[in-house]
VEXROTOR-919793 format. One record per residue: y, z, x of N, C-alpha, C in turn; residue number from 1; chain. Coordinates in nm, 4 decimals. Layout:
<atoms>
Y / Z / X / Y / Z / X / Y / Z / X / NUM / A
...
</atoms>
This chain:
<atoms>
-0.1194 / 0.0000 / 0.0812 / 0.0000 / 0.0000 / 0.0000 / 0.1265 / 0.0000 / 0.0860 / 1 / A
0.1449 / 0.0223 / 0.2165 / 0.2294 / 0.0444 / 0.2750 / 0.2824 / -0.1151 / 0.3028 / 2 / A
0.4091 / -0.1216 / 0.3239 / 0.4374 / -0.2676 / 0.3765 / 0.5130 / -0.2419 / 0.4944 / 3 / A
0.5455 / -0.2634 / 0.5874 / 0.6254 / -0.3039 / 0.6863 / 0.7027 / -0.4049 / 0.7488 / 4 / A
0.8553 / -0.4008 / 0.7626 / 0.9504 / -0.4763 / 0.7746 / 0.9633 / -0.5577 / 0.9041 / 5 / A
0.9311 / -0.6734 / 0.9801 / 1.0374 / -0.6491 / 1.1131 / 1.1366 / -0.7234 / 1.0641 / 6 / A
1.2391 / -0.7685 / 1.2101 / 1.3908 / -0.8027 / 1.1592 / 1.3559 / -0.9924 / 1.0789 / 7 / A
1.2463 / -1.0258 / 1.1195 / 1.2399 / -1.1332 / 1.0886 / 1.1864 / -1.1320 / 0.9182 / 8 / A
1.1520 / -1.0679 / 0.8640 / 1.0976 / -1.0221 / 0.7138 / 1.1930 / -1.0132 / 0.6230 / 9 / A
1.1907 / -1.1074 / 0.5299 / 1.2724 / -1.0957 / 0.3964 / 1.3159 / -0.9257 / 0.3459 / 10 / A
1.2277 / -0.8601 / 0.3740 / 1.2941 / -0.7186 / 0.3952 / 1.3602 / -0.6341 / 0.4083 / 11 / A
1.3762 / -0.7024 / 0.5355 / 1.5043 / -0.6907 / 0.6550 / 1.6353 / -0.7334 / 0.5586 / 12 / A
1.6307 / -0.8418 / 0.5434 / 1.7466 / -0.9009 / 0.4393 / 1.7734 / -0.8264 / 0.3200 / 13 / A
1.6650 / -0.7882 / 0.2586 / 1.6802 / -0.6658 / 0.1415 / 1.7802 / -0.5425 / 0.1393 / 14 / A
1.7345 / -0.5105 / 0.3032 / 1.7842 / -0.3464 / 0.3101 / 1.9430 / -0.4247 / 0.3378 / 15 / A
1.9614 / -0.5051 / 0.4147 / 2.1104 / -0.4943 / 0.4421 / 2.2066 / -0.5040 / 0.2806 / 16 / A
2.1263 / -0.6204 / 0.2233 / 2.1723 / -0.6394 / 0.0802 / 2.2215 / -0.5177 / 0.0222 / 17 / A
2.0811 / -0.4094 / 0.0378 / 2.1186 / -0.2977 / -0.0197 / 2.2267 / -0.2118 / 0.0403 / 18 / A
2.2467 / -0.2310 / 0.1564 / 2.4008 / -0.1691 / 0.2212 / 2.5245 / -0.2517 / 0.1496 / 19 / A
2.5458 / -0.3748 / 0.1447 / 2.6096 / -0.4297 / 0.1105 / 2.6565 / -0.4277 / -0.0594 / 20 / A
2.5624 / -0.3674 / -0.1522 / 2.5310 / -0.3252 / -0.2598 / 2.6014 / -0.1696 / -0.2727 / 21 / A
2.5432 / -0.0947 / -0.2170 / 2.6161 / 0.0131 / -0.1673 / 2.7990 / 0.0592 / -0.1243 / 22 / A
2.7926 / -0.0503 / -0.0276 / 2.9523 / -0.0401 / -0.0091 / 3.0342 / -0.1295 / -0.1438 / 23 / A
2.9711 / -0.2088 / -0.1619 / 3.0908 / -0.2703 / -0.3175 / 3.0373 / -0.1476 / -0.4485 / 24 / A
2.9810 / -0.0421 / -0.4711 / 3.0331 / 0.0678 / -0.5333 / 3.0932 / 0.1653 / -0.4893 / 25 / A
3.1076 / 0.2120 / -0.4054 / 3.1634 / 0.3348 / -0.3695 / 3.3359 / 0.2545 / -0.2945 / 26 / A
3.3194 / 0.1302 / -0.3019 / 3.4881 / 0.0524 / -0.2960 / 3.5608 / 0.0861 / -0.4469 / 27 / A
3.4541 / 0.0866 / -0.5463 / 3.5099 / 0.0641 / -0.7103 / 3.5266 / 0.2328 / -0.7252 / 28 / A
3.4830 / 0.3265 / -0.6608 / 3.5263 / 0.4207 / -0.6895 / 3.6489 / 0.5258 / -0.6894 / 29 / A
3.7531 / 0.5832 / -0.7054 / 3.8426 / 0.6568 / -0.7455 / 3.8479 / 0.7781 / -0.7626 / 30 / A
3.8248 / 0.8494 / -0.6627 / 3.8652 / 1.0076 / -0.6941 / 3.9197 / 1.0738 / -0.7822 / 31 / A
4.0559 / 1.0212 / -0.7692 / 4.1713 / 1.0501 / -0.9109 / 4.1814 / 1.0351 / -0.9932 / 32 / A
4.0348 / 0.8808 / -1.0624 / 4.0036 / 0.8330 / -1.2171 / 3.8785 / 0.9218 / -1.2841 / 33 / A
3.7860 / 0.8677 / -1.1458 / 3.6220 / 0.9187 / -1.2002 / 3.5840 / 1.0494 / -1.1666 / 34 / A
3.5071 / 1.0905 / -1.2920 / 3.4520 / 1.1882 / -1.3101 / 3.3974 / 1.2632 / -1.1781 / 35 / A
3.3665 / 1.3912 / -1.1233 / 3.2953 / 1.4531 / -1.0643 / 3.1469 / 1.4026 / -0.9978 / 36 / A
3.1142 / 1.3970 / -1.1228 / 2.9621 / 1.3153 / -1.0988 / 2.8977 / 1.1941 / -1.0379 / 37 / A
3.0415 / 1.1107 / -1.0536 / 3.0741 / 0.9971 / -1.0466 / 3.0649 / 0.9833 / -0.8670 / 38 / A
3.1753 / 1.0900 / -0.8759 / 3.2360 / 1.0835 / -0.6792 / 3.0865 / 1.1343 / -0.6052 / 39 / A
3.0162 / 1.2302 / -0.6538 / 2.9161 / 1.3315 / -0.6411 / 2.8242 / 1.2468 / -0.5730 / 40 / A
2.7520 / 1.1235 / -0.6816 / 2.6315 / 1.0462 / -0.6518 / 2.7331 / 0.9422 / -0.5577 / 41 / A
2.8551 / 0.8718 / -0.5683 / 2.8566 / 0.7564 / -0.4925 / 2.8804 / 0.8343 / -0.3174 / 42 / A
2.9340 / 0.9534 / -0.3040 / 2.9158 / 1.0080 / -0.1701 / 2.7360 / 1.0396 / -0.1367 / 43 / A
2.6654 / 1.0447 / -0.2226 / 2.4883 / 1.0260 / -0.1805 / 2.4497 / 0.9002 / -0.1363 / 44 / A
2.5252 / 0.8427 / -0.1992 / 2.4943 / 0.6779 / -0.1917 / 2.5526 / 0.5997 / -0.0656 / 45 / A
2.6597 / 0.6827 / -0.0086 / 2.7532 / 0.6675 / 0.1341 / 2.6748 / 0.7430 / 0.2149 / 46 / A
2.6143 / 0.8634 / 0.2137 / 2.5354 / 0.9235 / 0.3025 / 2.4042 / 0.8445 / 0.3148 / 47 / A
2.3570 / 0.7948 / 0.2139 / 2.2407 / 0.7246 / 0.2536 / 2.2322 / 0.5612 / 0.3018 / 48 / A
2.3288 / 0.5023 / 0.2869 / 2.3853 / 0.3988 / 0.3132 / 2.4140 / 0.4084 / 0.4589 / 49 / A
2.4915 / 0.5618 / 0.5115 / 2.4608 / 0.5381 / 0.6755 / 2.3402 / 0.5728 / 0.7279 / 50 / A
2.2703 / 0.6797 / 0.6905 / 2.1519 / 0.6529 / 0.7711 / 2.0723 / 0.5441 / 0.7507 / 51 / A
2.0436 / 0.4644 / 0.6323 / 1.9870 / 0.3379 / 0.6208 / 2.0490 / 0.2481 / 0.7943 / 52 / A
2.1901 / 0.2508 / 0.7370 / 2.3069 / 0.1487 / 0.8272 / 2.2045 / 0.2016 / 1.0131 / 53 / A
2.2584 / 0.2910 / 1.0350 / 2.1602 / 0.3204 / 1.1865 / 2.0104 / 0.3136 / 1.2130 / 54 / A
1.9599 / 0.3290 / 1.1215 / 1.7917 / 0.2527 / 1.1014 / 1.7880 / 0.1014 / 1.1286 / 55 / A
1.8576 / 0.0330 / 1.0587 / 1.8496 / -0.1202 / 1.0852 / 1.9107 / -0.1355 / 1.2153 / 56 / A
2.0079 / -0.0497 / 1.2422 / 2.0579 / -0.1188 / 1.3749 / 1.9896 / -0.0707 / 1.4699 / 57 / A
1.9516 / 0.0239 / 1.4584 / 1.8408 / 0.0888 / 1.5583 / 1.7445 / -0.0463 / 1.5676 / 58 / A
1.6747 / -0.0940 / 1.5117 / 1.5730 / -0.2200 / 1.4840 / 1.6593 / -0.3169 / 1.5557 / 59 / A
1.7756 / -0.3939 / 1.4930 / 1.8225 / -0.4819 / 1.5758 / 1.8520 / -0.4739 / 1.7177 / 60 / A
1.9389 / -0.3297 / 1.7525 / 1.9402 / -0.3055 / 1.8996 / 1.7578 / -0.3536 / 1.9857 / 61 / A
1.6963 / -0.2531 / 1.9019 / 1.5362 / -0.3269 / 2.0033 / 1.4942 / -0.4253 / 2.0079 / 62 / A
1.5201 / -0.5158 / 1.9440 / 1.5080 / -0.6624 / 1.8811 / 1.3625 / -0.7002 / 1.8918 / 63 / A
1.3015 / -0.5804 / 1.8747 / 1.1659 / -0.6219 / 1.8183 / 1.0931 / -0.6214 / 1.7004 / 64 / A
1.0042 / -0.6496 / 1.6505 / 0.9182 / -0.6573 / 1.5926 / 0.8556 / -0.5311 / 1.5116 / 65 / A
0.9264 / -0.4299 / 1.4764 / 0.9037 / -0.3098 / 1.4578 / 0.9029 / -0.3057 / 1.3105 / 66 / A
0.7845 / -0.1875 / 1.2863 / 0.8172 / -0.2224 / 1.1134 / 0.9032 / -0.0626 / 1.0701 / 67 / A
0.9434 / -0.1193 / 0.9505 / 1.0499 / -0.0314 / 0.8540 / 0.9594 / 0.0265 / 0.7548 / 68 / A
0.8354 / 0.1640 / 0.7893 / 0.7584 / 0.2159 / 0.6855 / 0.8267 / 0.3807 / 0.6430 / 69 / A
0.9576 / 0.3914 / 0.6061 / 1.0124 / 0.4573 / 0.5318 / 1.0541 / 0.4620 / 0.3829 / 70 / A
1.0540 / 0.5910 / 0.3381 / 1.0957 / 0.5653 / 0.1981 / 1.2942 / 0.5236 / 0.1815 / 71 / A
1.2721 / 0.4764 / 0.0729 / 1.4276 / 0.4235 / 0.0615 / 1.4166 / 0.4425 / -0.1206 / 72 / A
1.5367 / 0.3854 / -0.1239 / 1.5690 / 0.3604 / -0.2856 / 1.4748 / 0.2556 / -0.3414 / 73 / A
1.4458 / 0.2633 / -0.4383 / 1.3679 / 0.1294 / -0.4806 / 1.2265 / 0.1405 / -0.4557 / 74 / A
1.1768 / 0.2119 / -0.3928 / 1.0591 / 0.2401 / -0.3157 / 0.9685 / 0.3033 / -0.4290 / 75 / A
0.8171 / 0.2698 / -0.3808 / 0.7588 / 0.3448 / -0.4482 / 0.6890 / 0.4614 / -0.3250 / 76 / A
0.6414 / 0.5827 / -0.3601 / 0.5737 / 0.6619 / -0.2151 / 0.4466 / 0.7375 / -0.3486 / 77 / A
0.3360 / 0.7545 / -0.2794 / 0.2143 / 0.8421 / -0.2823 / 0.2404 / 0.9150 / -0.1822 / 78 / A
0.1958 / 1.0331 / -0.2822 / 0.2396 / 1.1639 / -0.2105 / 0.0949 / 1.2331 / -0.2477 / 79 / A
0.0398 / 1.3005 / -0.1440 / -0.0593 / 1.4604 / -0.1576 / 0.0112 / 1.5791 / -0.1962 / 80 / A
-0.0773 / 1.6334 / -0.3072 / 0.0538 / 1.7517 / -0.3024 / -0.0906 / 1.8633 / -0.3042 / 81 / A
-0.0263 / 1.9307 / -0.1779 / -0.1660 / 2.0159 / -0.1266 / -0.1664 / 2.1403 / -0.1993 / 82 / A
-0.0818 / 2.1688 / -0.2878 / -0.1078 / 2.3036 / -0.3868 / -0.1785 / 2.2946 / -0.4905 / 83 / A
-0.1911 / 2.1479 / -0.5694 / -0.3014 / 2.1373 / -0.6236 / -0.3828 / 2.0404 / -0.6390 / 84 / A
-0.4091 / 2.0035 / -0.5074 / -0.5145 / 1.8896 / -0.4637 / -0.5303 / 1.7557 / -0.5491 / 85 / A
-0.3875 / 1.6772 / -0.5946 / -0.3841 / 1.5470 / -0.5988 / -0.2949 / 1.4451 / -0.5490 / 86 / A
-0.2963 / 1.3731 / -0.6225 / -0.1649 / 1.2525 / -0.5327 / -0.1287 / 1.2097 / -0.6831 / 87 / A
-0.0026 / 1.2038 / -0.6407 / 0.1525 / 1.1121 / -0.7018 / 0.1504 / 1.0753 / -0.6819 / 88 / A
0.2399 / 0.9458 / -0.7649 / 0.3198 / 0.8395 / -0.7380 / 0.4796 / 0.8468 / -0.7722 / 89 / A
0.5444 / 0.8204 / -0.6813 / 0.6846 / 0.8514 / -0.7213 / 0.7434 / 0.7321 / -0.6899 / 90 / A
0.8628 / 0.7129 / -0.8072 / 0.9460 / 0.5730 / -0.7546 / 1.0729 / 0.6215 / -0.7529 / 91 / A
1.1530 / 0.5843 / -0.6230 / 1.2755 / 0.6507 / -0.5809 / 1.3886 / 0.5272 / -0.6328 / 92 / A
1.4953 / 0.6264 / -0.7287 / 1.5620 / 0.5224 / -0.7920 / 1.7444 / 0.6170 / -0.7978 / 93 / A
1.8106 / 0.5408 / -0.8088 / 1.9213 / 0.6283 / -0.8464 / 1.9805 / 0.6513 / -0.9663 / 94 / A
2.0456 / 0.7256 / -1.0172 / 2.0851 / 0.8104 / -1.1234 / 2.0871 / 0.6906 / -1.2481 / 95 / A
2.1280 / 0.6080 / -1.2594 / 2.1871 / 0.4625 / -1.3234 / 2.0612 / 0.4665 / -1.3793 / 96 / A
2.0236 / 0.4088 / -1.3281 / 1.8091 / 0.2992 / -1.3918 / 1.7287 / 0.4549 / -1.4497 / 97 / A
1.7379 / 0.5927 / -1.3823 / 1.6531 / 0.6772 / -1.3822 / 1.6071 / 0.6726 / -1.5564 / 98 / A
1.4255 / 0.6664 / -1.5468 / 1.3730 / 0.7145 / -1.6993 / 1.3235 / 0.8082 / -1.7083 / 99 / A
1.3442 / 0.9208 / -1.8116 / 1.2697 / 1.0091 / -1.7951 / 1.1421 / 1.0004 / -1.8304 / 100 / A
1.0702 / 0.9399 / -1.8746 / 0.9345 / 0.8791 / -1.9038 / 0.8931 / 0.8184 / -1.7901 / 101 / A
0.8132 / 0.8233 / -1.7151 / 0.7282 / 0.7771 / -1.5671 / 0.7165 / 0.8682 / -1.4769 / 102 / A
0.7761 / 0.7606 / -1.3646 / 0.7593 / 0.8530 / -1.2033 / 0.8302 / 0.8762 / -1.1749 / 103 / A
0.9930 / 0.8235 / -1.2128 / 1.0936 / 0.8203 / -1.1788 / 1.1163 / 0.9010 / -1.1013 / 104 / A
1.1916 / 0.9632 / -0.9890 / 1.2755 / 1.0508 / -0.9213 / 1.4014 / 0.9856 / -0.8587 / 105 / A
1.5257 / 1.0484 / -0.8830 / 1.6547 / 1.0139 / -0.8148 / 1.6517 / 1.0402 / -0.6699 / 106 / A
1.6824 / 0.9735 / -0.5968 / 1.7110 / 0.9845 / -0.4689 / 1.8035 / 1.1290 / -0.4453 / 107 / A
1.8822 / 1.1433 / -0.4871 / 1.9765 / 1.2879 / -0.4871 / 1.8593 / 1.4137 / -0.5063 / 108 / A
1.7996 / 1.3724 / -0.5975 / 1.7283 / 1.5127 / -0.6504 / 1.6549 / 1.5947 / -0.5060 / 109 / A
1.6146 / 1.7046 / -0.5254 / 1.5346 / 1.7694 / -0.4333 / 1.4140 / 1.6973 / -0.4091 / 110 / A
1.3432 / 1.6393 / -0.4906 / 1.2196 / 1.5844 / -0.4426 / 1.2709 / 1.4722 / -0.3646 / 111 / A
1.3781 / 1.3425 / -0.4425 / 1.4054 / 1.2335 / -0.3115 / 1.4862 / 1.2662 / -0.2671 / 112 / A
1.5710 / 1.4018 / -0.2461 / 1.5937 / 1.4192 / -0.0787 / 1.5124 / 1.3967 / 0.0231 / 113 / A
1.4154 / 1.5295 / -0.0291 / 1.3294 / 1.5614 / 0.0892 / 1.2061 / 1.4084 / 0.1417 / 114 / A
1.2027 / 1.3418 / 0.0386 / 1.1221 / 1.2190 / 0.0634 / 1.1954 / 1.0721 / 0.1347 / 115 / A
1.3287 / 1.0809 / 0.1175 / 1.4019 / 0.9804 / 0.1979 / 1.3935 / 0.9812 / 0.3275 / 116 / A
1.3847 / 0.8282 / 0.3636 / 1.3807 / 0.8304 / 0.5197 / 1.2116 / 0.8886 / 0.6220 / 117 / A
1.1106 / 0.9279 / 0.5197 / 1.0208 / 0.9881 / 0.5577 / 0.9265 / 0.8942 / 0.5670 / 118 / A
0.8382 / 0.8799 / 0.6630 / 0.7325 / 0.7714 / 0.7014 / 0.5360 / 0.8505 / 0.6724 / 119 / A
0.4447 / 0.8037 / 0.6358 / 0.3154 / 0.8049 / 0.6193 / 0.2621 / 0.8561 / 0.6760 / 120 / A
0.2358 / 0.9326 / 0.6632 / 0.1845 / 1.0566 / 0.7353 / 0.2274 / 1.2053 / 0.7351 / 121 / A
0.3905 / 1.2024 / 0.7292 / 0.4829 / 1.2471 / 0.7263 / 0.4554 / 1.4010 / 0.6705 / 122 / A
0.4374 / 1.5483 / 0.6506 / 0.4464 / 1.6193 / 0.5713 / 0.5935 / 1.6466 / 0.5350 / 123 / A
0.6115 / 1.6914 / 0.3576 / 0.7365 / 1.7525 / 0.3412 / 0.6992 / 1.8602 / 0.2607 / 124 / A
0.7987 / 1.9463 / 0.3031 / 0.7989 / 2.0495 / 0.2315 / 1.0164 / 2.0722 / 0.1369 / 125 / A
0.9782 / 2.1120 / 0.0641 / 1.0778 / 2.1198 / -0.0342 / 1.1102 / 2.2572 / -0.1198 / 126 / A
1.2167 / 2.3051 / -0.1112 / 1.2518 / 2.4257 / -0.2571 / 1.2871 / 2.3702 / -0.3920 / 127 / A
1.2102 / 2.3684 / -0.5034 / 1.2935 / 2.3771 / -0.6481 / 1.2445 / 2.4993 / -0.6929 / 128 / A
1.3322 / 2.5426 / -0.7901 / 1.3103 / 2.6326 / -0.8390 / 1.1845 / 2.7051 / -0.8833 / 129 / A
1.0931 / 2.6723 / -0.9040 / 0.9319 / 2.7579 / -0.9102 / 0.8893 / 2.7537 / -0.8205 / 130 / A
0.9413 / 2.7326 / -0.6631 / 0.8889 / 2.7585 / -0.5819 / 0.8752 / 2.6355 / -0.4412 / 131 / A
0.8437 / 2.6743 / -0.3387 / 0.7876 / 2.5582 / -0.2104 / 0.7446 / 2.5205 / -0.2395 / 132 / A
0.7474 / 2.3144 / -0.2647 / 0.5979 / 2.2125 / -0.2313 / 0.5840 / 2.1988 / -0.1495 / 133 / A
0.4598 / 2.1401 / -0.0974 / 0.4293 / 2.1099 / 0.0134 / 0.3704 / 1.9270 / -0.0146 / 134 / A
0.4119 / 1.8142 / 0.0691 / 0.3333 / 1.7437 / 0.0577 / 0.3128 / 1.6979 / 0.1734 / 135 / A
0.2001 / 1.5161 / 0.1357 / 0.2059 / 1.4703 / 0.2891 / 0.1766 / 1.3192 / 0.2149 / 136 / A
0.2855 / 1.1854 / 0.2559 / 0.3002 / 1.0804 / 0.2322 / 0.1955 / 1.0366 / 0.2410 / 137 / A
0.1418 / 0.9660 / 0.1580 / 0.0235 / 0.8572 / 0.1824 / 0.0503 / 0.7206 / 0.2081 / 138 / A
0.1381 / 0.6857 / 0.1019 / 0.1342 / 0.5501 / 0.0953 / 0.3214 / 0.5089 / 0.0261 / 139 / A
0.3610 / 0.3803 / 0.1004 / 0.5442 / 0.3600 / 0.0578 / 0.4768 / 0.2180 / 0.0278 / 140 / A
0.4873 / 0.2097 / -0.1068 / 0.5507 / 0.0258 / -0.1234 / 0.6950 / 0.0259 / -0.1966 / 141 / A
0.7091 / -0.1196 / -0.1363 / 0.8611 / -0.1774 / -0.1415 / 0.8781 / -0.2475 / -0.2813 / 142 / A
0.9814 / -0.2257 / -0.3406 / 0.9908 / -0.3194 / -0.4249 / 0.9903 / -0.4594 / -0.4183 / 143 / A
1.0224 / -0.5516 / -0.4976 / 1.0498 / -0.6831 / -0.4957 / 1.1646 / -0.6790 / -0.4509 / 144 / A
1.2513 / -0.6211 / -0.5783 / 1.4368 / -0.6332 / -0.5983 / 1.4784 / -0.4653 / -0.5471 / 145 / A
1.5277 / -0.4727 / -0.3828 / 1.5928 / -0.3616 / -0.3470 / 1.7408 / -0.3390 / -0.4277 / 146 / A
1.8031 / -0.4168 / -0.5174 / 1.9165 / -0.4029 / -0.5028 / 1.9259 / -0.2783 / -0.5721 / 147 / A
2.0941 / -0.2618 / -0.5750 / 2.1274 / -0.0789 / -0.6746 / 2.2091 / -0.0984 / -0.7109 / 148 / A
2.2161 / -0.1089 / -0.8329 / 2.2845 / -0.1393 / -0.9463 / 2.3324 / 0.0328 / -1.0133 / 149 / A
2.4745 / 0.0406 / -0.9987 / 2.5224 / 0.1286 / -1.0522 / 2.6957 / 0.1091 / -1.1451 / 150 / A
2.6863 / 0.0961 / -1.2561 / 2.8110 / 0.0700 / -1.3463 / 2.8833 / 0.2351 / -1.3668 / 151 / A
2.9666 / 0.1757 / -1.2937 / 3.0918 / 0.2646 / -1.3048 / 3.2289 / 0.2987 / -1.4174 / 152 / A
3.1730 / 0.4234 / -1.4980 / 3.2458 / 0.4313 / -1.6148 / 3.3417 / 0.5015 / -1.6010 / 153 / A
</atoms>
């Protein structure tokens, strides 16, 4: 299930898209108009937008052939969750698209915090409120359509 990117992989082109996706919302945004919530998620979306931004360039600086098996937005990840011996599926999405019916998880939330940027194998551990999870990545597939679509009210 895992896929891996190098710079030569339609992929590659995805994630920048998705930077580029990224910076034309948080351009449309306004401190002084929009809501709290508003400023809240598009500064998540700027924080994750740079570490994305130094991941790829990290790749281009080596100019090799390296693959990109991290979770991101758009992503789907299998997860172990060793407290009660099964596996998830989680799809990392942002606040906009989120359903509460599925797998959904927001990238902001505590679970895709702690799962962003994390590679296969990976253990995480996390606080929500009933307590420490513990997991350990199994498996990241990529979407088709990385883009992130967020309408700004």
């Amino acid at each position: 299930m895992t896929n891996c990117a190098s710079l030569k992989d339609p992929l590659f082109e995805k994630l920048n898209r998705q930077l580029t996706d990224i910076a034309n919302i948080t351009a449309r945004v306004d401190r002084n108009v929009h809501s709290a919530d508003v400023v809240k998620e598009t500064e998540s979306l700027s924080d994750y937008a740079g570490r994305l931004s130094e991941l790829l360039k990290h790749m281009a600086q080596a100019g090799q052939e390296i693959g990109v098996p991290f979770v991101i937005i758009n992503c789907s990840v299998e997860v172990y969750d060793t407290s009660c011996d099964e596996l998830i599926e989680y799809h990392i999405v942002n606040s906009k698209v989120f359903e509460l019916e599925g797998n959904d998880v927001t990238f902001s939330s505590p679970i895709g915090r702690a799962l962003l940027f994390r590679k296969v194998g990976d253990t995480v551990e996390f606080t929500i409120p009933v307590g420490k999870i513990t997991y350990i990545i199994k498996s990241i597939r990529f979407d088709d359509d990385l883009s992130i679509e967020y309408e700004i009210t």
